[in-house]
N, C-alpha and C positions, 0 to 999 in steps of 0.2 A: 618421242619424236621431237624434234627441234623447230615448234614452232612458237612463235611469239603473239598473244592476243595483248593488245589494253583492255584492260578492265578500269572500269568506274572505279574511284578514289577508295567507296561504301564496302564493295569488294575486296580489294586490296588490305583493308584494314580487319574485315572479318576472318580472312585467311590469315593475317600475321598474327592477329589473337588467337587464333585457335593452334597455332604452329608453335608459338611461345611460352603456351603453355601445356605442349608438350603431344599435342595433339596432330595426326596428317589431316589436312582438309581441302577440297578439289571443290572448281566448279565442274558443272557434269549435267548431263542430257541435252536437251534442247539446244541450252544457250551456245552450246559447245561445238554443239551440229550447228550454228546457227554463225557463230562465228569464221567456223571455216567456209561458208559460203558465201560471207561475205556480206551476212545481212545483220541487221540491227535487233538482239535478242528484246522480245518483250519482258523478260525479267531475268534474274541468274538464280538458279538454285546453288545448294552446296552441301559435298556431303563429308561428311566428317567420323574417323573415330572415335569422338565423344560420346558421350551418351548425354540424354537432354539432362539430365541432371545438371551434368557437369557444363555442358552449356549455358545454363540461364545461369549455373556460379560465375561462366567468364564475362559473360551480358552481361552480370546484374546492375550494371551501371545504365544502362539501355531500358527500352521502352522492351518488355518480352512479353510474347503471345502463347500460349499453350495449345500450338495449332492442335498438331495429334500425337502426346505424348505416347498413348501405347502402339505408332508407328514408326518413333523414333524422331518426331518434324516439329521443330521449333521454331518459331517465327520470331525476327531480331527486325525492331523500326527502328533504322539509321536515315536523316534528315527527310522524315515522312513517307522514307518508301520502305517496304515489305521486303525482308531478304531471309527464303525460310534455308535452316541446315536443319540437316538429316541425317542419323546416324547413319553407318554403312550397316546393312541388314540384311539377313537371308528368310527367303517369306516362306511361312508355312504354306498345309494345303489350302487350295480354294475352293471347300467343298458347294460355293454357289455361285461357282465362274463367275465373280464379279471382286472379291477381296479377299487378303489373305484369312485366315481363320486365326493365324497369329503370326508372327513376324519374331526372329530372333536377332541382335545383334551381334557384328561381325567386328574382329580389328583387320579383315583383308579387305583392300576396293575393291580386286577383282570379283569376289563372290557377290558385292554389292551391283554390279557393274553386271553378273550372269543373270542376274534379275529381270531386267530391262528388257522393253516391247522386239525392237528393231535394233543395229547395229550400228545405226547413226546416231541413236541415242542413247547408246552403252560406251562415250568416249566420256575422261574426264582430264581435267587440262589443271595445272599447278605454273605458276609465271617461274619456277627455280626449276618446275621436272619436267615442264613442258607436256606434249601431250599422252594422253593414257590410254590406248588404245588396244586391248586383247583380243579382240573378237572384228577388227580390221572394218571398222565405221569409215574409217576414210578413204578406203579401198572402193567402199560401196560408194561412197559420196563423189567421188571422181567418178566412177561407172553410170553414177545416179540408177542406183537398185536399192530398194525397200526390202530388206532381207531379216527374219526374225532371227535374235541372240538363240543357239540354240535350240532346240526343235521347235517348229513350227507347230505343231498341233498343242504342244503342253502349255507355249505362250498362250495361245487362241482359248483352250480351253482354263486358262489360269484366270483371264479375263476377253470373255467376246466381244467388248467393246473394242479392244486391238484388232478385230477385223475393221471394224468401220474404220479405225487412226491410220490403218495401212492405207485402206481406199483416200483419204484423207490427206496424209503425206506425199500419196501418189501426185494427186493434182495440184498439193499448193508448192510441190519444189520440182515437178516436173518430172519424176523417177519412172520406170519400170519396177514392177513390185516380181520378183523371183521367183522363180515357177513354180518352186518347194513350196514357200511362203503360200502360194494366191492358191494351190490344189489342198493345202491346210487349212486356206479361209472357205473353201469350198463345202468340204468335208466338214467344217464347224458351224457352218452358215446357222442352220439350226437353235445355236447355240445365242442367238444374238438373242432370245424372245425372254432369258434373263437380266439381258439391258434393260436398265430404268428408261422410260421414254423421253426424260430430262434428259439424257445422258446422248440420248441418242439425237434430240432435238440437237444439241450441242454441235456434235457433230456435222449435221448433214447442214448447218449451217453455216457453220468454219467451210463445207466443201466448197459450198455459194459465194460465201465471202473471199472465194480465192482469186475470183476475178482472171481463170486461166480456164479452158478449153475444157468440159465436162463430157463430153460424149463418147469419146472412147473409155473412159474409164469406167462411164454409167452402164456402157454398154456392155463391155465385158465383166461389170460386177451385178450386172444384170439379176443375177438367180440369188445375191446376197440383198440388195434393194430389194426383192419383190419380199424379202422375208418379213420386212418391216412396212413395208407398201404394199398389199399384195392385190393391192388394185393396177398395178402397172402389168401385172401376166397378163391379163388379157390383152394388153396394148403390144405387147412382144411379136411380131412379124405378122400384125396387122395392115393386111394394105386397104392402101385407102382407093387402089381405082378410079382414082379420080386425077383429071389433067391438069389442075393445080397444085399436083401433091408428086414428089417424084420416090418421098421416104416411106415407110411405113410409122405407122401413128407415135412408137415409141421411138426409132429416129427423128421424124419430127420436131417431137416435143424437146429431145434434148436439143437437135439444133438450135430450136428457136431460142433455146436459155443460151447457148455460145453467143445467140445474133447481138443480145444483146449486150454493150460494152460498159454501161453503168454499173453502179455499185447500190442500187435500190433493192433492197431485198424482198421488199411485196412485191417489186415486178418481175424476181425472180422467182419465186415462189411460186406468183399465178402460171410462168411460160410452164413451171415445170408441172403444174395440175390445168394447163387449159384446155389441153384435150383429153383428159384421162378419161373421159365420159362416151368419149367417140365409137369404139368399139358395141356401146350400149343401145345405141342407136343408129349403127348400120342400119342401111337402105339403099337398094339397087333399081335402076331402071336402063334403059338405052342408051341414056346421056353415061352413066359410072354412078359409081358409087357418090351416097350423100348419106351428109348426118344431123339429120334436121333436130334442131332444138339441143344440139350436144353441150351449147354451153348452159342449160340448167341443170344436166345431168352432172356435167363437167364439174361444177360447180358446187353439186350436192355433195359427188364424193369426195371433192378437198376438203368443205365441210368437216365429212367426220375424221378424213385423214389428219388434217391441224389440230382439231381436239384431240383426238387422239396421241400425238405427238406432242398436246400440252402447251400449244403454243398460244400468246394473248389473245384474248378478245380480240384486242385491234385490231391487230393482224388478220385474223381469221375472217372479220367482217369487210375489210379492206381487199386481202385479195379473192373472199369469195366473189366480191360484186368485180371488179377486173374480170373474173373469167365468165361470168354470166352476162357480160355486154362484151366481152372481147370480140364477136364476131359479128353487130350488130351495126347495123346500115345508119352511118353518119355522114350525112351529106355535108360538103364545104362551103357553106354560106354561114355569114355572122347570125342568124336567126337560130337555125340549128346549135352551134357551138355554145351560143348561151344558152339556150336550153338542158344545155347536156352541160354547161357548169352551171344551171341551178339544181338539176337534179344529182349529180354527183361531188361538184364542189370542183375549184381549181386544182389541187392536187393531185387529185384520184382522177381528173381530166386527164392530166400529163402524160400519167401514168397509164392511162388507157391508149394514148396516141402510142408511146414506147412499147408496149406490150403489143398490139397492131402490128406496130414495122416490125419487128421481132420475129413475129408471128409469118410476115408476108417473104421475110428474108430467108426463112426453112424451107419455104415452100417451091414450087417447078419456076421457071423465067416466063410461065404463059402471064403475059401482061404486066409481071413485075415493074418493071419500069413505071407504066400508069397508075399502077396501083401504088407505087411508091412516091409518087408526084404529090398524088392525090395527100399522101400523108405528109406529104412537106407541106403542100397549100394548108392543110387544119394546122398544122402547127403553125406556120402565117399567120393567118386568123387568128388564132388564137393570142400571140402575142400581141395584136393589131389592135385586142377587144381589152386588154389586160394595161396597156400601153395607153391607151383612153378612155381608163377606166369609164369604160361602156359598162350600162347596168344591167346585170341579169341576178341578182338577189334583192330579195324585200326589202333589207337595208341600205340598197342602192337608191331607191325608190328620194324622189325627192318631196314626198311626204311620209307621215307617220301617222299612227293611232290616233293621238291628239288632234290632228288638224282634220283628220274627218268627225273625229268629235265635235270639234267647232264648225264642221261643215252641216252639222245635223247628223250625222249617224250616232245610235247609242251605241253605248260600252256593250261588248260579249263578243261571239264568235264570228259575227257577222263585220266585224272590221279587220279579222286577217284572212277574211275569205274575199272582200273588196281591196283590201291593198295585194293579192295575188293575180285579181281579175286587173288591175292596176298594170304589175307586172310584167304581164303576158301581152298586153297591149302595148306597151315600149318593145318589149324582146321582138315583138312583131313587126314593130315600126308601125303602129300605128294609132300612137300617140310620143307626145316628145313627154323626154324625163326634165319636167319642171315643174313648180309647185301651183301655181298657176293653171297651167292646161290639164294637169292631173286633178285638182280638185275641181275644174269645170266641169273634167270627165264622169269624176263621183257624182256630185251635183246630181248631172242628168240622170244617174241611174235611180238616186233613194226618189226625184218625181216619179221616174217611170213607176218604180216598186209600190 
Protein backbone atom coordinates (compact mmCIF):
# COMPACT_ATOMS: atom_id res chain seq x y z
CA UNK A 1 0.00 0.00 0.00
CA UNK A 2 1.41 3.37 -0.81
CA UNK A 3 2.08 4.97 2.20
CA UNK A 4 4.91 7.07 3.40
CA UNK A 5 6.00 7.10 7.22
CA UNK A 6 9.37 9.17 8.57
CA UNK A 7 11.18 7.23 10.41
CA UNK A 8 14.05 8.31 12.79
CA UNK A 9 17.59 8.66 11.12
CA UNK A 10 18.55 5.14 13.76
CA UNK A 11 15.79 3.40 11.62
CA UNK A 12 16.58 4.27 8.47
CA UNK A 13 20.18 3.15 8.87
CA UNK A 14 19.25 -0.33 10.46
CA UNK A 15 17.07 -1.05 7.53
CA UNK A 16 19.73 -0.07 4.94
CA UNK A 17 22.22 -2.35 6.79
CA UNK A 18 20.25 -5.09 6.87
CA UNK A 19 18.90 -4.62 3.11
CA UNK A 20 22.70 -4.42 1.86
CA UNK A 21 23.68 -7.01 2.98
CA UNK A 22 21.23 -8.91 1.38
CA UNK A 23 18.67 -9.26 4.02
CA UNK A 24 14.44 -7.87 3.84
CA UNK A 25 13.93 -6.08 6.94
CA UNK A 26 10.46 -4.05 8.03
CA UNK A 27 9.42 -2.05 10.85
CA UNK A 28 6.32 -3.89 12.19
CA UNK A 29 3.65 -4.17 15.08
CA UNK A 30 2.82 -1.43 17.33
CA UNK A 31 4.94 1.22 15.86
CA UNK A 32 3.36 0.65 12.61
CA UNK A 33 -0.15 0.66 14.13
CA UNK A 34 0.88 3.60 15.75
CA UNK A 35 2.06 5.43 12.92
CA UNK A 36 -0.87 5.20 10.80
CA UNK A 37 -2.95 6.89 13.62
CA UNK A 38 -1.08 9.45 13.77
CA UNK A 39 0.59 9.01 17.12
CA UNK A 40 4.19 9.12 18.29
CA UNK A 41 5.53 5.37 18.50
CA UNK A 42 7.19 4.78 22.04
CA UNK A 43 9.84 2.74 20.24
CA UNK A 44 10.27 0.82 16.62
CA UNK A 45 10.69 -2.76 16.58
CA UNK A 46 12.07 -4.55 13.39
CA UNK A 47 12.00 -7.77 11.93
CA UNK A 48 14.20 -9.09 9.61
CA UNK A 49 15.36 -12.41 7.59
CA UNK A 50 18.45 -12.53 9.28
CA UNK A 51 19.14 -14.70 11.76
CA UNK A 52 20.76 -13.12 15.08
CA UNK A 53 23.88 -14.66 14.20
CA UNK A 54 24.08 -12.84 11.12
CA UNK A 55 22.80 -9.83 12.88
CA UNK A 56 25.35 -9.06 15.59
CA UNK A 57 27.97 -9.90 12.20
CA UNK A 58 26.20 -6.81 10.60
CA UNK A 59 26.15 -4.74 14.13
CA UNK A 60 29.45 -5.76 15.24
CA UNK A 61 30.51 -2.30 14.96
CA UNK A 62 27.62 -1.34 17.44
CA UNK A 63 26.93 -1.65 20.94
CA UNK A 64 24.86 -5.53 20.73
CA UNK A 65 22.62 -7.07 23.35
CA UNK A 66 21.82 -10.65 23.33
CA UNK A 67 18.20 -9.92 24.27
CA UNK A 68 16.65 -13.56 23.32
CA UNK A 69 18.60 -15.31 21.11
CA UNK A 70 16.63 -18.46 21.17
CA UNK A 71 13.64 -16.12 20.12
CA UNK A 72 15.29 -14.81 17.39
CA UNK A 73 15.61 -10.78 19.21
CA UNK A 74 18.62 -8.91 19.13
CA UNK A 75 19.11 -5.69 20.66
CA UNK A 76 21.36 -3.03 18.49
CA UNK A 77 22.17 0.62 20.91
CA UNK A 78 22.39 3.34 18.13
CA UNK A 79 22.99 6.92 19.88
CA UNK A 80 21.74 5.31 23.51
CA UNK A 81 18.48 4.20 22.36
CA UNK A 82 17.45 0.42 22.27
CA UNK A 83 16.44 -0.77 18.73
CA UNK A 84 15.69 -4.72 19.05
CA UNK A 85 15.35 -7.00 15.22
CA UNK A 86 13.78 -9.97 15.23
CA UNK A 87 14.18 -12.70 12.95
CA UNK A 88 10.84 -13.54 11.08
CA UNK A 89 9.67 -16.73 12.93
CA UNK A 90 6.92 -19.19 13.26
CA UNK A 91 6.14 -20.15 16.99
CA UNK A 92 5.71 -23.57 18.15
CA UNK A 93 3.13 -24.94 20.69
CA UNK A 94 2.28 -23.13 23.74
CA UNK A 95 1.91 -25.93 25.97
CA UNK A 96 1.58 -23.19 29.12
CA UNK A 97 -0.48 -20.47 27.29
CA UNK A 98 1.90 -18.05 28.10
CA UNK A 99 5.28 -18.78 25.42
CA UNK A 100 6.13 -20.65 22.77
CA UNK A 101 7.78 -23.99 23.65
CA UNK A 102 9.97 -23.20 20.66
CA UNK A 103 10.03 -20.85 17.83
CA UNK A 104 11.35 -21.79 14.20
CA UNK A 105 12.66 -19.33 11.76
CA UNK A 106 11.07 -18.07 8.62
CA UNK A 107 12.58 -16.38 5.33
CA UNK A 108 8.52 -15.35 4.72
CA UNK A 109 7.08 -11.98 6.69
CA UNK A 110 3.82 -13.07 6.20
CA UNK A 111 4.13 -16.36 8.33
CA UNK A 112 5.91 -13.88 10.72
CA UNK A 113 3.31 -11.45 10.53
CA UNK A 114 0.23 -14.82 11.07
CA UNK A 115 1.86 -14.84 14.53
CA UNK A 116 0.77 -11.68 15.88
CA UNK A 117 -2.02 -10.91 18.83
CA UNK A 118 -4.59 -8.54 16.76
CA UNK A 119 -4.63 -7.22 13.01
CA UNK A 120 -3.36 -3.92 13.74
CA UNK A 121 -0.39 -5.29 14.86
CA UNK A 122 0.23 -7.73 12.15
CA UNK A 123 1.08 -4.76 9.58
CA UNK A 124 4.83 -4.15 8.68
CA UNK A 125 5.82 -1.03 6.69
CA UNK A 126 9.42 -0.78 4.37
CA UNK A 127 10.07 3.17 3.22
CA UNK A 128 10.80 1.46 -0.68
CA UNK A 129 7.60 -1.34 -0.30
CA UNK A 130 5.59 0.85 1.64
CA UNK A 131 2.96 -0.82 3.67
CA UNK A 132 2.57 -4.80 4.47
CA UNK A 133 -0.52 -5.51 5.33
CA UNK A 134 -2.18 -9.46 4.77
CA UNK A 135 -4.58 -9.77 7.29
CA UNK A 136 -6.27 -6.01 6.57
CA UNK A 137 -4.89 -3.97 10.14
CA UNK A 138 -5.90 -1.00 8.34
CA UNK A 139 -9.11 -1.91 7.45
CA UNK A 140 -9.69 -2.48 11.12
CA UNK A 141 -7.97 0.69 12.09
CA UNK A 142 -10.28 2.93 9.91
CA UNK A 143 -13.36 0.90 11.43
CA UNK A 144 -11.47 1.09 14.94
CA UNK A 145 -12.08 -2.95 15.69
CA UNK A 146 -9.71 -5.10 17.82
CA UNK A 147 -10.01 -8.16 15.69
CA UNK A 148 -7.55 -11.28 16.44
CA UNK A 149 -4.85 -12.39 13.26
CA UNK A 150 -6.72 -15.54 12.65
CA UNK A 151 -8.71 -17.60 15.05
CA UNK A 152 -9.53 -16.20 17.87
CA UNK A 153 -9.38 -18.80 20.58
CA UNK A 154 -5.84 -20.29 19.31
CA UNK A 155 -4.52 -16.62 19.81
CA UNK A 156 -6.19 -16.41 23.39
CA UNK A 157 -5.22 -19.69 24.11
CA UNK A 158 -1.45 -19.26 22.69
CA UNK A 159 -1.20 -16.59 25.19
CA UNK A 160 -4.16 -15.26 27.81
CA UNK A 161 -2.55 -12.32 28.50
CA UNK A 162 -3.99 -11.25 24.69
CA UNK A 163 -7.15 -11.23 26.42
CA UNK A 164 -6.32 -8.52 28.87
CA UNK A 165 -4.15 -6.46 25.59
CA UNK A 166 -7.43 -6.67 23.65
CA UNK A 167 -9.30 -5.11 26.69
CA UNK A 168 -6.31 -2.92 26.86
CA UNK A 169 -6.17 -1.72 23.04
CA UNK A 170 -9.86 -1.30 23.39
CA UNK A 171 -9.57 1.65 25.78
CA UNK A 172 -6.28 3.35 24.91
CA UNK A 173 -7.20 3.84 20.91
CA UNK A 174 -10.89 3.81 21.42
CA UNK A 175 -11.97 0.51 19.16
CA UNK A 176 -14.84 -1.92 19.48
CA UNK A 177 -13.07 -5.35 19.94
CA UNK A 178 -15.15 -8.01 17.24
CA UNK A 179 -17.64 -10.01 18.53
CA UNK A 180 -15.65 -13.24 17.19
CA UNK A 181 -12.65 -11.83 19.15
CA UNK A 182 -14.61 -10.71 22.69
CA UNK A 183 -17.08 -14.46 22.73
CA UNK A 184 -13.15 -16.01 22.35
CA UNK A 185 -11.85 -13.89 25.19
CA UNK A 186 -15.14 -15.16 26.96
CA UNK A 187 -14.69 -18.78 26.29
CA UNK A 188 -10.80 -18.33 27.38
CA UNK A 189 -11.33 -16.08 30.46
CA UNK A 190 -10.37 -19.11 32.47
CA UNK A 191 -7.42 -19.13 30.99
CA UNK A 192 -5.83 -15.77 32.30
CA UNK A 193 -5.02 -17.67 35.97
CA UNK A 194 -1.72 -18.76 34.04
CA UNK A 195 -0.83 -15.10 33.63
CA UNK A 196 1.97 -14.05 35.87
CA UNK A 197 0.35 -11.43 38.11
CA UNK A 198 3.36 -9.09 37.00
CA UNK A 199 2.12 -9.35 33.76
CA UNK A 200 -1.13 -8.81 34.56
CA UNK A 201 -0.26 -5.84 37.05
CA UNK A 202 1.15 -4.46 33.74
CA UNK A 203 -1.64 -4.39 32.13
CA UNK A 204 -4.49 -3.18 34.21
CA UNK A 205 -2.22 -0.35 34.65
CA UNK A 206 -1.47 0.63 30.95
CA UNK A 207 -5.72 0.37 31.21
CA UNK A 208 -5.42 3.34 33.95
CA UNK A 209 -2.94 5.06 32.35
CA UNK A 210 -4.98 5.57 29.29
CA UNK A 211 -6.48 8.45 30.63
CA UNK A 212 -9.92 7.50 28.42
CA UNK A 213 -13.42 6.39 29.60
CA UNK A 214 -13.22 2.93 31.44
CA UNK A 215 -16.69 1.87 32.22
CA UNK A 216 -18.10 0.54 29.33
CA UNK A 217 -15.25 -1.53 28.64
CA UNK A 218 -15.04 -2.58 32.50
CA UNK A 219 -18.36 -3.31 32.24
CA UNK A 220 -18.67 -5.51 29.46
CA UNK A 221 -15.43 -7.29 30.28
CA UNK A 222 -16.83 -7.64 33.46
CA UNK A 223 -16.87 -11.73 33.85
CA UNK A 224 -12.96 -11.61 32.50
CA UNK A 225 -12.00 -8.83 35.41
CA UNK A 226 -13.70 -10.81 38.04
CA UNK A 227 -11.29 -13.75 36.88
CA UNK A 228 -8.36 -11.81 38.28
CA UNK A 229 -10.48 -9.66 40.95
CA UNK A 230 -12.92 -11.88 41.96
CA UNK A 231 -13.89 -9.70 44.73
CA UNK A 232 -15.63 -7.32 42.23
CA UNK A 233 -18.87 -10.31 41.63
CA UNK A 234 -20.16 -9.48 44.33
CA UNK A 235 -20.32 -5.77 43.44
CA UNK A 236 -21.94 -6.80 40.04
CA UNK A 237 -25.74 -5.42 40.07
CA UNK A 238 -25.57 -4.57 43.41
CA UNK A 239 -27.85 -1.90 44.44
CA UNK A 240 -27.28 0.43 46.61
CA UNK A 241 -30.89 1.80 47.69
CA UNK A 242 -29.85 4.52 48.67
CA UNK A 243 -30.91 8.28 47.37
CA UNK A 244 -27.46 9.30 46.94
CA UNK A 245 -26.61 6.54 44.77
CA UNK A 246 -28.46 6.23 41.33
CA UNK A 247 -25.74 3.25 40.09
CA UNK A 248 -25.35 -0.01 41.42
CA UNK A 249 -21.93 -0.47 43.40
CA UNK A 250 -19.80 -1.75 40.47
CA UNK A 251 -21.22 1.06 38.17
CA UNK A 252 -20.46 3.29 40.61
CA UNK A 253 -17.11 2.49 41.31
CA UNK A 254 -16.16 2.66 37.61
CA UNK A 255 -17.85 5.93 37.17
CA UNK A 256 -16.02 7.48 39.89
CA UNK A 257 -12.47 6.30 38.17
CA UNK A 258 -13.98 8.16 34.69
CA UNK A 259 -14.87 11.28 37.20
CA UNK A 260 -11.69 11.67 37.74
CA UNK A 261 -9.52 13.50 34.95
CA UNK A 262 -5.94 13.24 36.36
CA UNK A 263 -3.19 11.08 35.80
CA UNK A 264 -2.45 10.05 39.63
CA UNK A 265 -2.50 6.58 39.67
CA UNK A 266 -2.95 5.93 43.60
CA UNK A 267 -6.13 7.88 43.11
CA UNK A 268 -6.91 5.76 40.47
CA UNK A 269 -6.46 2.66 42.06
CA UNK A 270 -8.19 3.70 45.42
CA UNK A 271 -11.77 4.99 43.06
CA UNK A 272 -11.41 1.54 41.56
CA UNK A 273 -11.27 -0.53 45.26
CA UNK A 274 -13.23 2.28 47.35
CA UNK A 275 -16.12 0.65 47.46
CA UNK A 276 -15.28 -2.97 46.87
CA UNK A 277 -16.29 -3.65 50.46
CA UNK A 278 -19.80 -2.19 50.28
CA UNK A 279 -21.69 -5.25 49.29
CA UNK A 280 -20.03 -6.71 52.69
CA UNK A 281 -21.62 -4.51 54.83
CA UNK A 282 -25.06 -3.99 53.56
CA UNK A 283 -27.55 -2.73 55.88
CA UNK A 284 -31.29 -1.71 55.41
CA UNK A 285 -33.69 0.30 57.44
CA UNK A 286 -36.68 2.81 56.46
CA UNK A 287 -34.33 5.47 55.39
CA UNK A 288 -32.47 2.78 52.32
CA UNK A 289 -29.83 1.06 52.25
CA UNK A 290 -26.40 2.02 54.18
CA UNK A 291 -22.90 0.54 54.42
CA UNK A 292 -21.60 1.50 57.64
CA UNK A 293 -17.80 1.25 58.10
CA UNK A 294 -17.42 0.04 54.23
CA UNK A 295 -14.47 1.82 53.97
CA UNK A 296 -12.30 -0.59 56.46
CA UNK A 297 -13.85 -3.43 54.78
CA UNK A 298 -13.11 -1.55 51.42
CA UNK A 299 -9.93 -1.16 52.38
CA UNK A 300 -8.89 -4.57 53.74
CA UNK A 301 -9.79 -6.12 50.54
CA UNK A 302 -7.64 -3.92 48.15
CA UNK A 303 -5.20 -4.82 50.82
CA UNK A 304 -4.86 -8.33 49.57
CA UNK A 305 -6.00 -7.58 45.95
CA UNK A 306 -2.54 -5.11 45.47
CA UNK A 307 -0.40 -7.79 47.17
CA UNK A 308 -1.69 -10.04 45.38
CA UNK A 309 -1.18 -8.27 42.09
CA UNK A 310 2.43 -7.69 43.34
CA UNK A 311 2.17 -4.19 43.51
CA UNK A 312 4.76 -1.89 45.85
CA UNK A 313 4.50 -1.32 49.32
CA UNK A 314 3.89 2.28 48.63
CA UNK A 315 1.31 1.93 46.71
CA UNK A 316 -0.40 -0.45 48.52
CA UNK A 317 0.01 1.51 51.83
CA UNK A 318 -0.98 4.92 49.98
CA UNK A 319 -4.12 3.83 48.49
CA UNK A 320 -5.21 1.54 51.22
CA UNK A 321 -5.33 4.53 53.76
CA UNK A 322 -7.41 6.85 50.60
CA UNK A 323 -10.06 4.27 50.76
CA UNK A 324 -10.28 3.95 54.56
CA UNK A 325 -10.85 7.83 55.11
CA UNK A 326 -12.44 8.24 51.62
CA UNK A 327 -15.76 8.52 53.18
CA UNK A 328 -14.83 10.22 56.37
CA UNK A 329 -16.37 13.52 57.91
CA UNK A 330 -14.05 16.52 57.14
CA UNK A 331 -15.25 19.50 58.16
CA UNK A 332 -13.98 23.06 56.35
CA UNK A 333 -12.22 24.98 58.72
CA UNK A 334 -8.23 25.47 58.88
CA UNK A 335 -8.16 23.53 62.29
CA UNK A 336 -9.51 20.37 60.89
CA UNK A 337 -7.43 20.60 57.46
CA UNK A 338 -4.34 20.76 59.51
CA UNK A 339 -5.02 18.08 61.39
CA UNK A 340 -5.82 15.82 58.66
CA UNK A 341 -2.34 17.16 57.02
CA UNK A 342 -0.52 16.06 60.12
CA UNK A 343 -2.15 12.91 60.18
CA UNK A 344 -1.75 12.05 56.60
CA UNK A 345 0.69 14.32 55.12
CA UNK A 346 0.07 17.10 52.25
CA UNK A 347 0.05 14.67 49.39
CA UNK A 348 -1.98 11.87 50.52
CA UNK A 349 -4.32 15.12 51.62
CA UNK A 350 -4.82 16.00 47.95
CA UNK A 351 -5.29 13.19 47.07
CA UNK A 352 -8.10 12.36 49.48
CA UNK A 353 -9.95 15.73 48.44
CA UNK A 354 -9.60 14.21 44.37
CA UNK A 355 -10.60 10.87 45.37
CA UNK A 356 -13.90 12.58 47.45
CA UNK A 357 -15.08 14.85 44.21
CA UNK A 358 -14.58 11.59 42.29
CA UNK A 359 -16.46 9.81 44.36
CA UNK A 360 -19.49 12.53 44.75
CA UNK A 361 -19.52 13.02 40.78
CA UNK A 362 -20.71 9.07 40.33
CA UNK A 363 -23.09 9.51 42.68
CA UNK A 364 -27.27 10.87 42.31
CA UNK A 365 -27.46 15.10 41.85
CA UNK A 366 -29.20 14.78 45.74
CA UNK A 367 -27.06 17.75 47.03
CA UNK A 368 -24.26 17.34 44.67
CA UNK A 369 -23.80 20.84 44.04
CA UNK A 370 -23.31 21.41 48.10
CA UNK A 371 -21.52 18.72 48.42
CA UNK A 372 -19.23 19.84 45.70
CA UNK A 373 -18.87 23.42 47.07
CA UNK A 374 -18.01 22.11 50.19
CA UNK A 375 -15.03 20.29 48.28
CA UNK A 376 -13.93 23.38 46.58
CA UNK A 377 -13.98 25.33 50.05
CA UNK A 378 -11.13 22.31 51.46
CA UNK A 379 -9.32 22.73 48.55
CA UNK A 380 -9.35 26.60 49.40
CA UNK A 381 -8.17 26.05 52.73
CA UNK A 382 -6.11 24.01 51.93
CA UNK A 383 -4.11 26.13 49.57
CA UNK A 384 -4.66 29.12 51.94
CA UNK A 385 -2.83 26.84 54.92
CA UNK A 386 0.09 25.75 52.31
CA UNK A 387 0.34 29.35 50.86
CA UNK A 388 1.19 30.57 54.54
CA UNK A 389 2.98 28.13 55.45
CA UNK A 390 0.61 27.73 58.52
CA UNK A 391 2.11 24.99 60.94
CA UNK A 392 0.55 21.67 61.31
CA UNK A 393 3.87 19.27 61.64
CA UNK A 394 6.48 19.11 64.63
CA UNK A 395 8.79 20.61 62.43
CA UNK A 396 6.82 23.53 61.77
CA UNK A 397 6.78 24.16 65.45
CA UNK A 398 8.92 27.19 66.25
CA UNK A 399 10.97 25.29 68.70
CA UNK A 400 12.82 21.93 68.92
CA UNK A 401 14.19 19.26 71.22
CA UNK A 402 17.03 21.50 72.21
CA UNK A 403 15.25 24.45 73.37
CA UNK A 404 13.10 22.50 75.87
CA UNK A 405 16.22 21.04 76.93
CA UNK A 406 17.36 24.36 77.75
CA UNK A 407 13.93 25.17 79.07
CA UNK A 408 14.39 22.26 81.72
CA UNK A 409 12.99 19.29 80.22
CA UNK A 410 15.28 16.15 80.14
CA UNK A 411 16.30 14.13 77.08
CA UNK A 412 13.76 10.87 76.25
CA UNK A 413 10.30 10.54 75.19
CA UNK A 414 8.84 13.08 77.17
CA UNK A 415 10.01 15.82 74.80
CA UNK A 416 8.19 14.59 71.51
CA UNK A 417 5.33 13.84 73.42
CA UNK A 418 5.51 18.00 74.78
CA UNK A 419 6.47 19.35 71.39
CA UNK A 420 3.08 17.27 70.01
CA UNK A 421 0.92 18.71 72.95
CA UNK A 422 2.81 21.95 71.62
CA UNK A 423 1.40 21.33 68.23
CA UNK A 424 -2.01 20.78 68.89
CA UNK A 425 -2.37 23.89 70.63
CA UNK A 426 -1.30 26.14 67.46
CA UNK A 427 -3.45 23.77 65.14
CA UNK A 428 -6.09 24.81 67.64
CA UNK A 429 -5.25 28.35 67.68
CA UNK A 430 -4.64 28.53 70.96
CA UNK A 431 -1.28 29.33 71.32
CA UNK A 432 0.75 31.49 68.50
CA UNK A 433 3.59 29.49 66.68
CA UNK A 434 6.77 31.48 68.19
CA UNK A 435 9.45 30.58 70.21
CA UNK A 436 8.70 32.72 72.82
CA UNK A 437 5.08 32.00 73.69
CA UNK A 438 5.83 28.28 73.02
CA UNK A 439 8.32 27.89 75.44
CA UNK A 440 6.41 30.08 78.16
CA UNK A 441 3.78 27.50 77.30
CA UNK A 442 6.25 24.39 78.12
CA UNK A 443 7.53 26.27 81.01
CA UNK A 444 4.14 26.21 82.63
CA UNK A 445 3.59 22.66 82.23
CA UNK A 446 7.13 20.89 83.64
CA UNK A 447 5.82 23.48 87.17
CA UNK A 448 2.67 22.07 86.88
CA UNK A 449 4.19 18.44 86.36
Amino acid sequence: MNIKFDLPEEVKEILKLLNNNGYEAYIVGGCVRDKILGLCPHDYDICASAKPSEVMEIFKNFRVIETGLQHGTVTIMINHQPYEITTFRIDGKYSDNRRPDNVDFTLNLEDDLSRRDFTVNAMAYHPEMGLIDPFHGIFDIQNKIIRCVGTPACRFQEDALRILRAMRFSIQLEFKIDELTFDAMLENKSLISDVSKERINAELLKMLEANKSISEHFYRCKEIISEFIPEFNSCFDFKQNNPFHIYDVYHHILHAVDSYSGNDMKIKLSLLFHDIGKPACYSEDENGGHFYKHGIISSDKANEILKRLRFDNDTINSVTELILYHDAVIKDNHKTIKRWLNKIGEEQFKRLLEVRTADILAQSDLDRETRLEKQHRLFGLLEEILSEEQCFTIKDLDVNGSDLINAGYKEGRQLGAVLQRLLDCVIANEAENNKEALLRLAKEWIIKA
